[in-house]
C-alpha positions as CSV (number, residue, x, y, z in Angstrom):
1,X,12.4,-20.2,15.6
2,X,14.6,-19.7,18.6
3,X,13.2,-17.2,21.1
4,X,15.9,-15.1,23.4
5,X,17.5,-12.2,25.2
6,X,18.9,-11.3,21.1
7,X,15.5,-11.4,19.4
8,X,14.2,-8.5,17.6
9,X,10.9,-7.3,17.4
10,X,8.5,-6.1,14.8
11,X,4.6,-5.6,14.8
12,X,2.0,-4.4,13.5
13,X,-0.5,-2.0,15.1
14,X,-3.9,-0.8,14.2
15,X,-7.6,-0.9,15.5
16,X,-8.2,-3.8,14.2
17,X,-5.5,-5.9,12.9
18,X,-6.5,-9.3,14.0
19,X,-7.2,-10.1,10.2
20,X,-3.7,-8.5,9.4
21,X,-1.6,-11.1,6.9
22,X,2.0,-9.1,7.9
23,X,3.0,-11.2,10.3
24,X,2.5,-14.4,8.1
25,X,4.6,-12.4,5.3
26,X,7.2,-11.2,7.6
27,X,7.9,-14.4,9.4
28,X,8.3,-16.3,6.6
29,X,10.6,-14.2,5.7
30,X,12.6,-14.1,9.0
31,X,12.9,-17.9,8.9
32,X,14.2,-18.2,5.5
33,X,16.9,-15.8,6.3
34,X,17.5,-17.5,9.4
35,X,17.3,-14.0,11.4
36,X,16.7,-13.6,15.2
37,X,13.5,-11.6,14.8
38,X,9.5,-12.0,15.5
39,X,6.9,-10.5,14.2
40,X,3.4,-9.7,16.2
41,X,0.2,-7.9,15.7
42,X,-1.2,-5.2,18.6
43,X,-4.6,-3.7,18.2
44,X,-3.4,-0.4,19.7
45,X,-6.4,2.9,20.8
46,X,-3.8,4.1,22.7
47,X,-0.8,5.3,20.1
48,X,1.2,7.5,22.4
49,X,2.1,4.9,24.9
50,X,2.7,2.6,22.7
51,X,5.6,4.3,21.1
52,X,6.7,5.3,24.4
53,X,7.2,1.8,25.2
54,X,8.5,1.2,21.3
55,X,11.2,3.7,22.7
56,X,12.0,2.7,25.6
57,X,12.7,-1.4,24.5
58,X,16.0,-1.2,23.0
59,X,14.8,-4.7,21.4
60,X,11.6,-3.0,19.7
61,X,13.0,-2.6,15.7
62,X,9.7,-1.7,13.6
63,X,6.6,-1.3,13.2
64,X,3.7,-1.1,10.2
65,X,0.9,0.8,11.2
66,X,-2.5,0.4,9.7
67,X,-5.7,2.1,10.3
68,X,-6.8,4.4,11.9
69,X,-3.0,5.5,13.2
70,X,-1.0,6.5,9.8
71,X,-2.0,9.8,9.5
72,X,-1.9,10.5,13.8
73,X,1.2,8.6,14.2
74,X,2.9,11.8,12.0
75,X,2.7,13.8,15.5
76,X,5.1,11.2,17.8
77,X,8.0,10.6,15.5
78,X,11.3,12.4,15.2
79,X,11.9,12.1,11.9
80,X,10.3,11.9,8.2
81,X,12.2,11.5,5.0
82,X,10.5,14.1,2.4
83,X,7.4,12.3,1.0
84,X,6.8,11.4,4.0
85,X,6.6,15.0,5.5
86,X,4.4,15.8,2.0
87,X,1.9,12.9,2.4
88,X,1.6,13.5,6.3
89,X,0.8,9.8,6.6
90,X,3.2,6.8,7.7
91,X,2.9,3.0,7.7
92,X,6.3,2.3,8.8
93,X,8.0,2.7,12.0
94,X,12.0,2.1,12.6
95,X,13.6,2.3,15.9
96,X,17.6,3.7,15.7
97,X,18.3,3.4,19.6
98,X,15.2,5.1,20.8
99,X,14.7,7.2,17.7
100,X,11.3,6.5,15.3
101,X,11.7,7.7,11.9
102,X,8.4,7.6,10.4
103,X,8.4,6.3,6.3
104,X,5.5,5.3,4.0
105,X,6.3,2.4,1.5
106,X,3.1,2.1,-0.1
107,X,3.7,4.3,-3.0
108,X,7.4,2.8,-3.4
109,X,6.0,-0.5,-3.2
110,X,3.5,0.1,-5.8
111,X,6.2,1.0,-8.4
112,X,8.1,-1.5,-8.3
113,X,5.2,-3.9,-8.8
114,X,4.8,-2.2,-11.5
115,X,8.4,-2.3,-12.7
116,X,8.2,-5.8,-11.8
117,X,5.6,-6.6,-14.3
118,X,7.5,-5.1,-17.1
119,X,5.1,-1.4,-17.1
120,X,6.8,1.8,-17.4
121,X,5.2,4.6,-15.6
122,X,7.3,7.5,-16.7
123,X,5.4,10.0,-19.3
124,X,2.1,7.9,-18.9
125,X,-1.5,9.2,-17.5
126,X,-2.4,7.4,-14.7
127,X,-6.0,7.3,-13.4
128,X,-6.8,6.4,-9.7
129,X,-10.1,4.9,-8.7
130,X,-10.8,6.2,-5.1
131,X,-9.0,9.5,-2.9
132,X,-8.4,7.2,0.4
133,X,-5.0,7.0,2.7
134,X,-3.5,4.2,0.2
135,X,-3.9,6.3,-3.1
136,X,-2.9,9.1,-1.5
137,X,0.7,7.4,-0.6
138,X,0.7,6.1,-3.7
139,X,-0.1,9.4,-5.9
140,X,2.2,11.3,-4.1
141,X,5.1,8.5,-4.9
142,X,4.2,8.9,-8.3
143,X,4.2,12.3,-9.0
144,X,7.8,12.6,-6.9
145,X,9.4,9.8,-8.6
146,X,8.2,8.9,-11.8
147,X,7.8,11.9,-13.5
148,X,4.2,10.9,-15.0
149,X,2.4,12.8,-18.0
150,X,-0.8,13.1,-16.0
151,X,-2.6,11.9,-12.4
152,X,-6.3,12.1,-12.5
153,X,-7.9,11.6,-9.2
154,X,-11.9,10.3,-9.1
155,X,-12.9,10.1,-5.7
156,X,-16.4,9.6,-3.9
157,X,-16.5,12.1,-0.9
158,X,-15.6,15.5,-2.5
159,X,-14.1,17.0,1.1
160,X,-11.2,14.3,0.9
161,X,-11.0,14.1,-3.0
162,X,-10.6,18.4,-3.0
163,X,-7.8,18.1,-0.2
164,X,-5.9,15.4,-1.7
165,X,-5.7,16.9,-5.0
166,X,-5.2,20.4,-3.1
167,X,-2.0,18.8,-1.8
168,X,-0.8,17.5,-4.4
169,X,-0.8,20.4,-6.4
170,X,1.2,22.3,-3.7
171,X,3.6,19.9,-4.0
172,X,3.9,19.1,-7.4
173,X,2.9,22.8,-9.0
174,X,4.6,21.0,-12.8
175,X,2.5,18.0,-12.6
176,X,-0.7,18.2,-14.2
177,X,-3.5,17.2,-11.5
178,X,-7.2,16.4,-12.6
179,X,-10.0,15.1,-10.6
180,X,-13.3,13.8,-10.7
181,X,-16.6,12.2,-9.1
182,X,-16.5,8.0,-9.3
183,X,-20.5,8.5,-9.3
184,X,-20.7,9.8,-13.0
185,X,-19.5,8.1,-16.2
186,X,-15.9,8.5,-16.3
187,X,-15.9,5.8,-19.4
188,X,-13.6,8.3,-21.5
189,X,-11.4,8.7,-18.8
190,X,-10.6,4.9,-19.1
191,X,-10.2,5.1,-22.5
192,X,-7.6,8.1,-22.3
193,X,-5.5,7.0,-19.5
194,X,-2.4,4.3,-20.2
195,X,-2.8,3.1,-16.0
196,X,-5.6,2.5,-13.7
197,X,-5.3,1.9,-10.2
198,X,-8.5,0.8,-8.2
199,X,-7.7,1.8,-4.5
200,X,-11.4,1.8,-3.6
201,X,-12.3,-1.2,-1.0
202,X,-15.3,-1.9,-3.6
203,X,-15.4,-5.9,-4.7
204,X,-13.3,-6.7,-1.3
205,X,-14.7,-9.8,-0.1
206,X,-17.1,-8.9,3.0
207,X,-17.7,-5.5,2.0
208,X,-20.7,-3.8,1.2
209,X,-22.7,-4.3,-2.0
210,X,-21.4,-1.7,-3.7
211,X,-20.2,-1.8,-7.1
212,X,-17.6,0.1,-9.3
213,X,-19.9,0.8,-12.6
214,X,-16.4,0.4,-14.1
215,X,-16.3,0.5,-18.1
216,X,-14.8,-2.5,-18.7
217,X,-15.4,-2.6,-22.6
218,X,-12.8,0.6,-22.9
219,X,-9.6,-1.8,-21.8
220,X,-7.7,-3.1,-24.3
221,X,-3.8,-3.8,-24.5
222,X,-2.7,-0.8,-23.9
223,X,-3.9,-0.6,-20.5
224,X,-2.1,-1.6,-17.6
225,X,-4.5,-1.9,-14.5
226,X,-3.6,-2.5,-10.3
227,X,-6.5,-3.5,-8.2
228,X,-5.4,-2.7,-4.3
229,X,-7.9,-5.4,-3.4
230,X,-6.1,-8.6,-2.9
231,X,-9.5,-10.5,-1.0
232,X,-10.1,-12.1,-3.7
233,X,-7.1,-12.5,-4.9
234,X,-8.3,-11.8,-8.7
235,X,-11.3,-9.4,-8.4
236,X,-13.9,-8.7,-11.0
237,X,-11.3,-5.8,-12.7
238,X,-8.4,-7.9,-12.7
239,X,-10.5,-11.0,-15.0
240,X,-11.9,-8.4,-16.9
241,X,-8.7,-6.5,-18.0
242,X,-7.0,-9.8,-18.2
243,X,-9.3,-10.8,-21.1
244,X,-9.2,-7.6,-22.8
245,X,-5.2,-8.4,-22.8
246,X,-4.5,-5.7,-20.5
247,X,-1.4,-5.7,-18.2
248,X,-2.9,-6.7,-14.7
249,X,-1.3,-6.8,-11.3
250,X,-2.6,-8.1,-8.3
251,X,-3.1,-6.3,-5.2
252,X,-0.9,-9.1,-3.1
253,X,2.1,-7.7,-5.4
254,X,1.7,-4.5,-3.8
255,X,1.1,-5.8,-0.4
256,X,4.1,-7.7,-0.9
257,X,6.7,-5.1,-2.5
258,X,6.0,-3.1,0.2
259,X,6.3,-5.7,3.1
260,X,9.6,-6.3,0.9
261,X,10.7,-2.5,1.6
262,X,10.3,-2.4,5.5
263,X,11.7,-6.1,6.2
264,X,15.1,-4.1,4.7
265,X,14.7,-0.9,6.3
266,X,14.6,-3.3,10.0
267,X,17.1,-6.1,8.8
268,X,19.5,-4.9,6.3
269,X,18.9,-8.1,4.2
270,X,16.9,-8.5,0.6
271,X,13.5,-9.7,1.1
272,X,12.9,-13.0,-0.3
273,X,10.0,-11.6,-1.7
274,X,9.5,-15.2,-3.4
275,X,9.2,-17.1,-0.4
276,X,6.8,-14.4,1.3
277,X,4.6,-14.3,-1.9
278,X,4.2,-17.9,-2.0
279,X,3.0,-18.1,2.0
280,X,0.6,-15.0,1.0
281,X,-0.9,-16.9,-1.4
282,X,-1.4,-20.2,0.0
283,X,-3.2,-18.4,3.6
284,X,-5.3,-16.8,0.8
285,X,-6.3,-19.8,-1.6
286,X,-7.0,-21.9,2.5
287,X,-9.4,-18.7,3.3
288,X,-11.4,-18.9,-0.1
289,X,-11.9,-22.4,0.3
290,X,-12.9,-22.5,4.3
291,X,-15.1,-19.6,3.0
């Protein structure tokens, strides 16, 4: 990699972001293009300056943005597309000469890992395991784009679970919108939904000891199941639906797809999504076995 007066930039900014894998994925991605761009992480407390400065360096393409600035990032762009503006939260920053336009590819990115494992999502009920900033991207993708039968929402803290589903009923008046508490038995739930997608940070390794009292004897084949959690790479969910012969995707696919959607936004160029899978993978497999 070549470093000069031509080089882009991209980063990623958050509080913290030192264990962030984007600029792993993103330069391997750069070099196998052969494209004149870095990538860098910033642990930022500060946001407003440091899109100020964003604006000011003409060399300064994009940016993801992780937590806690999604939802307060809204506030200093100049422009949304629509879900955007709906979901009121963006992880992706593009600079056009000193203008940010604000986007959120999580929920994009999440179908087409799902397209890319062969599961149609139109005209299906689709249950999501936790109300937090990622299912909320993802649920309002849904309900714009793929016209499903029916989103049910179980959530754990009932002020955020009743404004997400408050939302999205707003937005989506012809969508049928059901929630529910991830404390109590939602067994039958499983068993009448076609997806399930656990956006929860339950079975992340490092995280508490909490566990997801998830019915795993109502999967079958039928089922198609996402687990956002990608540390480990296969969590407890993903085994067990796999040997119930459920469809299962990973959470790297979704980290991945979407990565995939802002490399083009900033570059112009197809993703080698193959390339930045495999260099995912391998950082993870090195960090279970140092661990």
């Amino acid at each position: 990699m070549d470093i000069d007066v031509n080089t882009q930039l991209c980063a990623v900014i958050g509080n913290p972001v030192r264990h962030s894998l984007s600029p792993l994925i993103h330069n391997t991605a750069f070099r196998v293009l052969g494209l004149n761009y870095v990538y860098l992480a910033f642990e930022v407390e500060d946001l407003e300056a440091c899109l100020k400065g964003m604006r000011a360096l003409g060399g300064f393409r994009g940016l993801s943005v992780t937590i806690p600035h999604k939802e307060n990032i809204i506030k200093y762009l100049d422009e949304l597309d629509s879900v955007t503006q709906k979901i009121k939260s963006a992880n992706t920053v593009i600079n056009e000469n000193g203008k940010l336009i604000g986007t959120n590819t999580d929920g994009e990115g999440t179908i087409r890992a799902f397209e890319r494992a062969g599961v149609k999502l139109e005209g299906k009920n689709i249950l999501f395991l936790g109300a937090g900033g990622a299912v909320r991207a993802v649920a309002f993708a849904f309900a714009d784009k793929v016209s499903p039968q029916k989103i049910t929402i179980l959530g754990r803290t009932p002020e955020r679970l009743q404004k997400l589903i408050s939302d999205l009923r707003l937005n989506f008046p012809y969508t049928v919108i059901n929630y529910g508490f991830l404390s109590k038995d939602y067994k039958t739930l499983v068993e009448s939904h076609d997806i399930i997608i656990q956006g929860t940070p339950i079975g992340m390794e490092g995280h508490s000891e909490d566990v997801l009292n998830f019915p795993f004897e109502c999967l079958n084949s039928n089922h198609a199941v996402l687990d956002m959690v990608y540390r480990p790479l296969e969590t407890e969910l993903i085994k067990e639906a796999r040997k119930r012969g459920a469809v299962t995707i990973v959470g790297t696919e979704m980290l991945i797809e979407q990565a995939g959607i802002q490399f083009e936004l900033w570059t112009g160029y197809k993703p080698p999504l193959n390339e930045m899978r495999k260099a995912l993978e391998i950082a993870l497999s090195k960090s279970n076995t140092q661990s």
